[in-house]
Phi, psi and omega in degrees: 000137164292121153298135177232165136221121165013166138271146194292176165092341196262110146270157148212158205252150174223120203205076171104021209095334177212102152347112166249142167235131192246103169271114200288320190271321209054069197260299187252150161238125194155175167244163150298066203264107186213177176271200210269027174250287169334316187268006174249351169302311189260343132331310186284315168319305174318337158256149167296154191213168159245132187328281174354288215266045166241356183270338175291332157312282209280348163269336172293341192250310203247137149299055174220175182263145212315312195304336158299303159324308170314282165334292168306324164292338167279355175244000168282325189272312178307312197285333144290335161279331200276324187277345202048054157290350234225106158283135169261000000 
């Protein structure tokens, strides 16, 4: 299993409902946007962690079936890679 964490230099705002990630250094120009799945997703990130037990978390939080959950997090998390939010 991998390890991750956030990158330093990445906040995140939490409003209303929806997660914004803001790169502080300006590595990417833009904002991030995501729901409130995303922001529990970037939570977990602040420490290190592994996809699994951010998908066991998130079954441990949410009523949904782990294989959506799974599914939502590998693509929530690709999308944090793709911005280089994400130390491996």
């Amino acid at each position: 299993l991998f390890r991750m964490k956030l990158k330093d230099g990445f906040l995140t705002h939490d409003s209303n409902g929806e997660t914004v990630v803001i790169d502080a250094l300006s590595r990417f120009h833009g904002l991030a946007r995501g729901n409130r799945t995303a922001g529990f997703i970037l939570r977990c990130l602040e420490q290190e962690t592994t996809e699994t037990e951010i998908v066991d978390k998130m079954c441990a939080q949410y009523d949904a079936p782990r294989e959506r959950i799974a599914a939502d997090t590998a693509a929530i998390l690709e999308q944090l890679r793709s911005i280089g939010a994400i130390d491996e």
